[in-house]
Each structure stands twice: as structure tokens, then as C-alpha cells.
C-alpha positions as CSV (number, residue, x, y, z in Angstrom):
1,X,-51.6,46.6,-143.2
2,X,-48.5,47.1,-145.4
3,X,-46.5,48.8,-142.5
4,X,-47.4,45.9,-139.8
5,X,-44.2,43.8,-140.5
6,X,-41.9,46.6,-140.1
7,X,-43.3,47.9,-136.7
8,X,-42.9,44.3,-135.6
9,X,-39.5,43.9,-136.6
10,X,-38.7,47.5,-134.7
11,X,-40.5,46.5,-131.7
12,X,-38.2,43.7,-131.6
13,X,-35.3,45.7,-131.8
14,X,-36.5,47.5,-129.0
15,X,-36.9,45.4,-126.6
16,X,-33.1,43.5,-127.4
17,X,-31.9,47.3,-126.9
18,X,-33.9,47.4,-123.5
19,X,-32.6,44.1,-122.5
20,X,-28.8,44.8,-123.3
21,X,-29.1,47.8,-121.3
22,X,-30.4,46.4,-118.4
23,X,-27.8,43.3,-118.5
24,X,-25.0,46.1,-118.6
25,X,-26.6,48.1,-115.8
26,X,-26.6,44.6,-113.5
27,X,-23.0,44.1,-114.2
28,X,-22.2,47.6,-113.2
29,X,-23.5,46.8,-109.6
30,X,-20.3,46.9,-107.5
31,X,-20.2,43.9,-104.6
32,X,-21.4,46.1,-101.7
33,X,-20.6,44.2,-97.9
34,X,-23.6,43.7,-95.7
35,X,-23.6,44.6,-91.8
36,X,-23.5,40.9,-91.2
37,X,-20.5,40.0,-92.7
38,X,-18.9,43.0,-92.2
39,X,-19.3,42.2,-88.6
40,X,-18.1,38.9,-89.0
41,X,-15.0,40.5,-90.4
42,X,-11.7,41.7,-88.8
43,X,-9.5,44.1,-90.1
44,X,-5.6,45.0,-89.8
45,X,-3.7,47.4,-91.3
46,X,-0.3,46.5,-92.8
47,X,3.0,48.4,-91.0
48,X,6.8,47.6,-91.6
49,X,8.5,45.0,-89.0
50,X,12.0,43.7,-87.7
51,X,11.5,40.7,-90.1
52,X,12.2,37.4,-87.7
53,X,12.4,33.7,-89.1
54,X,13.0,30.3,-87.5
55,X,15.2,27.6,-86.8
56,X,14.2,23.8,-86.2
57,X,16.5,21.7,-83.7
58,X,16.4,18.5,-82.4
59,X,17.3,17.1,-79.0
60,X,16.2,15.4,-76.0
61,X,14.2,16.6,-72.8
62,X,16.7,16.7,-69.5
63,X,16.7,16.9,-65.8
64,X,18.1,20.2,-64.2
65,X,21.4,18.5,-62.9
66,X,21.1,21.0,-60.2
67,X,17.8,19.5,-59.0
68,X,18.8,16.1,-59.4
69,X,20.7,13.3,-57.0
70,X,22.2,9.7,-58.1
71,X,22.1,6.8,-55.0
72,X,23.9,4.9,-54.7
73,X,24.3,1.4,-52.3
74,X,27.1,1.9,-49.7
75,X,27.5,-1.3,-48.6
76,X,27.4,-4.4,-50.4
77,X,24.4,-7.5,-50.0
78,X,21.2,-8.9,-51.4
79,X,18.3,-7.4,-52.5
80,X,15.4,-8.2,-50.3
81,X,12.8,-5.3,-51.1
82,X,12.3,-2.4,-53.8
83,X,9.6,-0.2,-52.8
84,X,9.2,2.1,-56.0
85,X,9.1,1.8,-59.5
86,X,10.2,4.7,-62.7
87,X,7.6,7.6,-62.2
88,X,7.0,7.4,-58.7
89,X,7.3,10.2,-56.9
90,X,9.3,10.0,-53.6
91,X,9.7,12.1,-50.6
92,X,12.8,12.6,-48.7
93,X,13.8,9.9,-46.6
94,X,11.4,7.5,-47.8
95,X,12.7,3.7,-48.3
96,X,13.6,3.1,-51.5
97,X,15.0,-0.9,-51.0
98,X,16.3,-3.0,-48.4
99,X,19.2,-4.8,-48.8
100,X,20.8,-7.5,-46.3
101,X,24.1,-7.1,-45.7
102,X,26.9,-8.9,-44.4
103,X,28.9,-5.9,-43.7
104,X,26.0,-4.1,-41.9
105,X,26.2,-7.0,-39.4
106,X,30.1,-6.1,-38.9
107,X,29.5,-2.6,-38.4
108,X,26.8,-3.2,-35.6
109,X,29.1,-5.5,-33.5
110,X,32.1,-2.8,-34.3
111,X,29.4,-0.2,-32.9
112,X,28.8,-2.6,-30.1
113,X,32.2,-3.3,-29.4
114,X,32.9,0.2,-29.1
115,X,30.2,0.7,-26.5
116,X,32.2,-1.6,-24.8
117,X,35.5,-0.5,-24.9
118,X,34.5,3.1,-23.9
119,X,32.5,1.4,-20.7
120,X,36.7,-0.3,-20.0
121,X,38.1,2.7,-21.0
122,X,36.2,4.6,-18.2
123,X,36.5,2.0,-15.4
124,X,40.7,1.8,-16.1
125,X,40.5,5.9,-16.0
126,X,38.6,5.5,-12.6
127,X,41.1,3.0,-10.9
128,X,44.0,4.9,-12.1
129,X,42.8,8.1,-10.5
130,X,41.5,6.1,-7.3
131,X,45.3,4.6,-7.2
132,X,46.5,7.7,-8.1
133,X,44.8,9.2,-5.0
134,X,46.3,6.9,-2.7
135,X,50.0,7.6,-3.6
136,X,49.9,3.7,-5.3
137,X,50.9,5.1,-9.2
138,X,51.9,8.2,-10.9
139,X,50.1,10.7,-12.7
140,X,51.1,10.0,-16.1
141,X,49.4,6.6,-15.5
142,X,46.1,9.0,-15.1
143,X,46.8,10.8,-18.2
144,X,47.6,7.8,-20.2
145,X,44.1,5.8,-19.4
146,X,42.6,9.5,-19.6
147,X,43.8,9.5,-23.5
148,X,42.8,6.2,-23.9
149,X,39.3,7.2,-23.0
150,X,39.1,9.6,-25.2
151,X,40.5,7.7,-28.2
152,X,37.8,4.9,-27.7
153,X,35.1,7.8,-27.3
154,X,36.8,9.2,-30.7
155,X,36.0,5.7,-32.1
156,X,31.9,5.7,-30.8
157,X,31.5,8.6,-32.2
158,X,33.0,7.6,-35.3
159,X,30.7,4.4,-35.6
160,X,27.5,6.8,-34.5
161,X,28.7,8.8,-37.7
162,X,28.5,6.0,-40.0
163,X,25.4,4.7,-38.8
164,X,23.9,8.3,-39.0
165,X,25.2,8.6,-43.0
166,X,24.6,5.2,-44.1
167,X,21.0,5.2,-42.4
168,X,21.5,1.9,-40.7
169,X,19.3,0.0,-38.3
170,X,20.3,-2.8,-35.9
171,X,21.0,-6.0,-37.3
172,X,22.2,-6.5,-41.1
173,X,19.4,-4.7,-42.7
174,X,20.4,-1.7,-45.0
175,X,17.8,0.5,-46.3
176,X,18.3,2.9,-49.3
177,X,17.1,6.0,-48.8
178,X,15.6,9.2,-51.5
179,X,18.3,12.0,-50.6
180,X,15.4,14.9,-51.4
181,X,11.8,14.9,-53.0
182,X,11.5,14.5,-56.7
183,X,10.3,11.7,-59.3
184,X,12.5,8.5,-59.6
185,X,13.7,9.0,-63.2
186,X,16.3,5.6,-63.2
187,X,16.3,2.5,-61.4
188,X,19.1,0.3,-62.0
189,X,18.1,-2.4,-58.9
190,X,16.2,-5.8,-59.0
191,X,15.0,-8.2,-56.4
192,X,17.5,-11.1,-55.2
193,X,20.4,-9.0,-57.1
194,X,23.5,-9.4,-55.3
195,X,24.9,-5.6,-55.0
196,X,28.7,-5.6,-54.8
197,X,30.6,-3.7,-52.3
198,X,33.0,-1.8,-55.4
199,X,29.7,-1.5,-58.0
200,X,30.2,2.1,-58.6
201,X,27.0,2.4,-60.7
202,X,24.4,4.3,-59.1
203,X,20.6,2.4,-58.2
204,X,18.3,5.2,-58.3
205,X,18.2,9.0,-59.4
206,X,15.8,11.3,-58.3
207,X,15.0,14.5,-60.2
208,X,12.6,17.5,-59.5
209,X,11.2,18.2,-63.1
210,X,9.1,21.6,-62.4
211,X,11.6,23.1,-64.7
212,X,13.1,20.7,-67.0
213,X,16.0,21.4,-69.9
214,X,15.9,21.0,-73.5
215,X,18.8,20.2,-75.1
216,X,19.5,20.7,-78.5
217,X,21.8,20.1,-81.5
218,X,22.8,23.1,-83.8
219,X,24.6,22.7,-87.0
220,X,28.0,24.1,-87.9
221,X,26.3,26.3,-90.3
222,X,23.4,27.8,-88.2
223,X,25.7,28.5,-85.2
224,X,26.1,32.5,-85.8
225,X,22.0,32.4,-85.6
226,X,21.7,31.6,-81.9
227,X,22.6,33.4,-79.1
228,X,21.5,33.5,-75.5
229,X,18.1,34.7,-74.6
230,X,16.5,33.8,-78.2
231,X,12.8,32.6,-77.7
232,X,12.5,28.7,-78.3
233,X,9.0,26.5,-78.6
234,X,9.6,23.3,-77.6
235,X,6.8,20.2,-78.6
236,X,7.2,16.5,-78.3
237,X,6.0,13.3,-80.0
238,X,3.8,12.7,-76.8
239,X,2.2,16.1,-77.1
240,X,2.5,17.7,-80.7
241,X,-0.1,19.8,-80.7
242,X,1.4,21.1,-77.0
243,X,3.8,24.0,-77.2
244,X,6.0,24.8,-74.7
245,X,7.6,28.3,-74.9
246,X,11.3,28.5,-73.1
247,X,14.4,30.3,-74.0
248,X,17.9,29.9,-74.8
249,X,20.1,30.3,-71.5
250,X,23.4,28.3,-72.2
251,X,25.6,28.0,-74.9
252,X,28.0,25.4,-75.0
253,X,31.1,26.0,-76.9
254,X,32.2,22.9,-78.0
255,X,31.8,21.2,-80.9
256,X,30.7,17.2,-80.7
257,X,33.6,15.3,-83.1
258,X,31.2,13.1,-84.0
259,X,27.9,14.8,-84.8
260,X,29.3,18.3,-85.6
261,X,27.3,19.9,-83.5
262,X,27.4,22.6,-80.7
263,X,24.4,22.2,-77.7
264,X,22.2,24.6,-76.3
265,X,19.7,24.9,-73.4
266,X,16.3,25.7,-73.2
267,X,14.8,26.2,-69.4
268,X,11.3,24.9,-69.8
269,X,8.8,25.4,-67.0
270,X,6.9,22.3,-66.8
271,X,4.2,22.4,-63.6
272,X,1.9,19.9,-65.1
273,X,4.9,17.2,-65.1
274,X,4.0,16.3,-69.0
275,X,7.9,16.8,-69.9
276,X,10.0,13.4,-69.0
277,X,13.7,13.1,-69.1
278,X,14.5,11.5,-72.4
279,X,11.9,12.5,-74.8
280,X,12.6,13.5,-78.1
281,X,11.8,17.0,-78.7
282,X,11.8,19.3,-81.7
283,X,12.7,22.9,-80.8
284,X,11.8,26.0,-83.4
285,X,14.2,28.9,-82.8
286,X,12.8,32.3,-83.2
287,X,15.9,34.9,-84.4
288,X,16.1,38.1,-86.1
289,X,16.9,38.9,-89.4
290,X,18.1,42.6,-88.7
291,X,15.8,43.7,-91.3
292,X,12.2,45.1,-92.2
293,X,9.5,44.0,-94.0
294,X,5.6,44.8,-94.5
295,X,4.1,42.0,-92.5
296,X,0.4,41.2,-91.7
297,X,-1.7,38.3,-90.0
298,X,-1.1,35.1,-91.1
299,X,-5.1,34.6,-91.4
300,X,-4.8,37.2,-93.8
301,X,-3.4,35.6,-96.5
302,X,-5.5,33.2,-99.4
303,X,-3.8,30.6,-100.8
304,X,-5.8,30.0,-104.3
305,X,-4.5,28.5,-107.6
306,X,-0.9,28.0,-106.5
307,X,-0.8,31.8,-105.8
308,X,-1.2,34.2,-102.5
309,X,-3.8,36.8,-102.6
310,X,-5.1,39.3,-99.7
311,X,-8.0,41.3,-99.8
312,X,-7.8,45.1,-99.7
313,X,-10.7,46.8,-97.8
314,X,-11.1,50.3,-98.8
315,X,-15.2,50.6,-98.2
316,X,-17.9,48.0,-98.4
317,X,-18.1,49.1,-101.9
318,X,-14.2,49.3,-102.7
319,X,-13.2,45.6,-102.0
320,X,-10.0,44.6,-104.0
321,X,-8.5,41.1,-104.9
322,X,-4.2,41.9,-104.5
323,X,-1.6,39.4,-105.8
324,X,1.1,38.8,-103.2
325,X,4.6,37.5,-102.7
326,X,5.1,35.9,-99.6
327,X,8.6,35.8,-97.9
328,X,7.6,33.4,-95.2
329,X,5.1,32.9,-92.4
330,X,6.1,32.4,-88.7
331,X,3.4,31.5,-86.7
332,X,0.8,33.7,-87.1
333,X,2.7,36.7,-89.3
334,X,3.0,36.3,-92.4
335,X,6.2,38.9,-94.5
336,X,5.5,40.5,-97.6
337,X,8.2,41.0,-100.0
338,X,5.9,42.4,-102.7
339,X,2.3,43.8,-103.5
340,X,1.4,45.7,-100.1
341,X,2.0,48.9,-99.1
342,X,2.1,50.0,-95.6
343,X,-0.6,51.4,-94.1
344,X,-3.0,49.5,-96.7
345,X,-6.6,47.7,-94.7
346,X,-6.6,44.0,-95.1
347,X,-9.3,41.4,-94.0
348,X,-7.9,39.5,-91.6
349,X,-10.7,37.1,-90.7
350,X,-13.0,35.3,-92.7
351,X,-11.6,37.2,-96.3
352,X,-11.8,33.5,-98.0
353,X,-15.7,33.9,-97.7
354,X,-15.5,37.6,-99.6
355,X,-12.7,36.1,-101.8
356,X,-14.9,33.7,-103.1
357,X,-17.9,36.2,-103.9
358,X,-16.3,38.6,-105.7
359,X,-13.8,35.9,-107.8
360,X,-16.3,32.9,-108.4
């Protein structure tokens, strides 16, 4: 009975052996990946690239002054009619306003006028060649009402010219015509407005924006970046989350004296019309460093406690947590400036979930 307190007390030793051992055999498990998630998982394997980086501009959405036309009133009078507004889109032709015009009137009685002096002109050329024929004048008489003729016919056709460019009907009604197809992108024109004969501003332009321009301002200092043929995304206050992807084809030398910056253009395909001469636009520049670096998917990389980490997938077994330095992110690549070797397996989609097993 003597012995019963000590085979107690080494029981009890025992079993806190038993139970240290078995806590130290759990925390041996390694985290092992199951064939859900591992499908859930993607996978890329880190190489060396021409390390590219980015430049932000600011300009303005244009017009292609190739595909654009400025009209302009070429007579002078009151406004009677405006048929479109900004936005419309217009067809060739089509009536833009009517205008009443005092000089419209005087060029319809100078057309009719005409008419009429050809009609003399014709009937003196037939009496001097019937006079002519009976020995009653000479035949310089003939050729002088013959030129005649001819110089009033000169004049018609003059007037017929007129009325053919300046569109003109009969009467003192003027209408302003759209020169080619495209979307009214200024009007400059109100009813009752008395037009001048010398305004020399235009009323209307018309521009086909299917392809539209960006123009943009670059910086003294970020000149030697840029150079023709560079990719460019363009987005827009309208439609930020909208990227449209154009390039570099212009450019222009000069520097502005006042903002002390050079331009550049950006051809911008634009089918669905969403681009309108005059927006504000904010162009990222992609350009080449002329250097390599290890670089990896953007979707990669785990931003946690102020730090960047990446996964390293070796097996389901052999997961490891790797510190990074990051030397920047374009879009979706991400270069590494430190703590990744090339050729080394990185999670590239859903590694936060694994991240958080293995580091909670």
C-alpha cells in the first residue's frame, strides 16, 4: 500500500510525456494542398524581362483635321431656320439652316438678267449675219456681235457656277449645306441672328470621329522617353474604367512658351462614338527601360503588413512564404528587384487564401 503514491505520481509522468509527444508530432505535420484548391490555383514561373514602365499625360480628345470640314455662310442675311443641334449626325448635303438674304435676291435677277442678255446677244448675232448676207454690213460686224455672244454666254455660265457652289434656290432663300457626313461637333449660329457678309467665323464643323486623336502634353524633362510608335492607353472622366489602347504616331517638335511642353498624337479607334472632341483625357505611356528584370503576374504578389510577399510552390507539401522587393507594377506585371530567382513556381491566383493558412 506503501508503493501506491509513487506509481501514481509515475503514471502521471507518463501520460505528460505521452501528451508532449503527440503535441510535437501535430506540429510536425507540414500544410499539405488538397486537390480542390490546388485546382483552384494557377501557377507561373518567374523568367527575366525587358523591364518597361509608364508615363502619365494629360490632354484633350481631337477631331482628325483630315476628316473634318468648317462652314461657313457665303452670303450675308437673317437666320430663318437651324435644322441640327451639337451631336447630330448629318449626311452630305443635308440642310443645315436657311438664311434670307438680300444678296441672294441680287444674284437671281443678275442670273436672270443674264438669260436675257444672251437671248439679245443671239438675236443681234442673227441680224448681223442675215445683213451680212445681203451685202448690207461687213463681216467684222458678224464677228463683233459673234464675241459679244460669247462674252454674255461667259457671264451665264458664270452665274450657273455660283448658283451651283453656293447651293442657291430661286428667290432670296440661302440654305447651308453639310459639305460630307460626319457629327456636328460646333455650331456657332442662332435663330433671327443677322449673319454679316465679311463674318469670317465659321457656323458649323462637321467631323467624322471613327478614329479620333489624343493630344497630349509632355514635360521638358520626360521628352527623351517618347518616341513614335510607343503604346498609349487613353481613359476619360466620362468612362474611367474604359481603356482605350492607341499609339504614338506624331511628334511635334516644338515647345509651347507658355506651358513648356512639346505635343504628341495618339490615333484612337473609336467605332462606338464614346470619344467627343474636347474631353479631357489622361494618357499612360508604356516605354522601355533598356533593361531586365525577374518579373511575374501582378496577381502574384501579397501585400501584408506593409511588406510584399509571394508564395513559392515547390509541391503541395513544399509551400514557402518569400519576402520581396518590388520595383514597380505596370498593369498586370509586377518587377522584382530582389528575393526571386528565375525559373522559381509562384502562385499566381488565389495565393492570399494559402498565405493566410500557413501564416495565421
Amino acid at each position: 500500500m506503501k508503493n501506491i503514491p509513487f506509481i501514481l505520481l509515475g503514471a502521471f509522468f507518463a501520460l505528460v510525456a505521452c501528451s508532449k509527444e503527440k503535441k510535437e508530432s501535430d506540429q510536425g505535420i507540414a500544410f499539405r494542398l488538397s486537390d480542390t484548391m490546388l485546382a483552384r490555383c494557377e501557377f507561373y514561373h518567374a523568367n527575366l524581362a525587358g523591364v518597361k514602365n509608364e508615363l502619365r499625360l494629360f490632354g484633350k480628345i481631337q477631331a482628325d483635321n483630315n476628316k473634318q470640314a468648317e462652314i461657313f455662310s457665303l452670303v450675308g442675311g437673317n437666320v430663318i431656320k437651324i435644322n441640327v443641334e451639337l451631336g447630330d449626325y448629318v449626311k452630305k448635303g443635308q440642310i443645315l439652316a436657311v438664311i434670307r438674304s438680300s444678296e441672294v435676291a441680287g444674284f437671281e435677277r443678275d442670273k436672270l438678267d443674264a438669260y436675257g442678255n444672251v437671248a439679245v446677244a443671239e438675236k443681234n448675232l442673227q441680224v448681223a449675219k442675215d445683213l451680212f448676207k445681203g451685202k448690207l454690213t461687213s463681216e467684222k460686224d458678224v464677228i463683233i456681235a459673234q464675241r459679244e455672244l460669247e462674252s454674255q454666254q461667259a457671264e451665264l455660265a458664270r452665274m450657273k457656277e455660283i448658283y451651283s457652289i453656293y447651293n442657291m434656290k430661286k428667290g432670296s432663300i440661302y440654305n447651308i449645306t453639310a459639305s460630307m457626313n460626319g457629327f456636328i461637333v460646333k455650331k456657332d449660329i442662332s435663330p433671327n441672328e443677322q449673319i454679316r457678309t465679311d463674318n469670317s467665323n465659321s457656323l458649323f464643323a462637321i467631323a467624322e470621329i471613327n478614329e479620333v486623336w489624343a493630344m497630349a502634353n509632355v514635360n521638358e524633362s520626360d521628352i527623351p522617353l517618347v518616341q513614335n510608335g510607343f503604346t498609349a492607353n487613353v481613359s476619360t472622366l466620362s468612362y474611367p474604367d474604359q481603356i482605350y489602347k492607341g499609339k504614338i504616331d506624331k511628334i511635334f517638335t516644338a515647345i509651347d512658351p507658355d506651358t513648356k511642353a512639346m505635343k504628341v498624337r495618339i490615333r484612337i479607334p473609336n467605332a462606338d462614338y464614346k470619344l467627343k472632341p474636347e474631353m479631357n483625357a489622361t494618357i499612360n505611356v508604356e516605354y522601355s527601360e533598356n533593361s531586365q528584370m525577374i518579373a511575374i503576374p501582378s496577381s502574384a504578389v501579397i501585400f501584408d503588413k506593409n511588406k510584399n510577399w509571394v508564395m513559392i510552390y515547390k509541391d503541395r507539401s513544399n509551400i514557402e512564404t518569400r519576402l520581396i522587393e518590388v520595383y514597380h507594377q505596370l498593369g498586370n506585371e509586377t518587377f522584382i528587384s530582389h528575393g526571386l530567382q528565375k525559373g522559381e513556381k509562384v502562385i499566381s491566383k488565389n495565393g492570399m487564401l494559402i498565405y493566410d493558412a500557413l501564416n495565421d
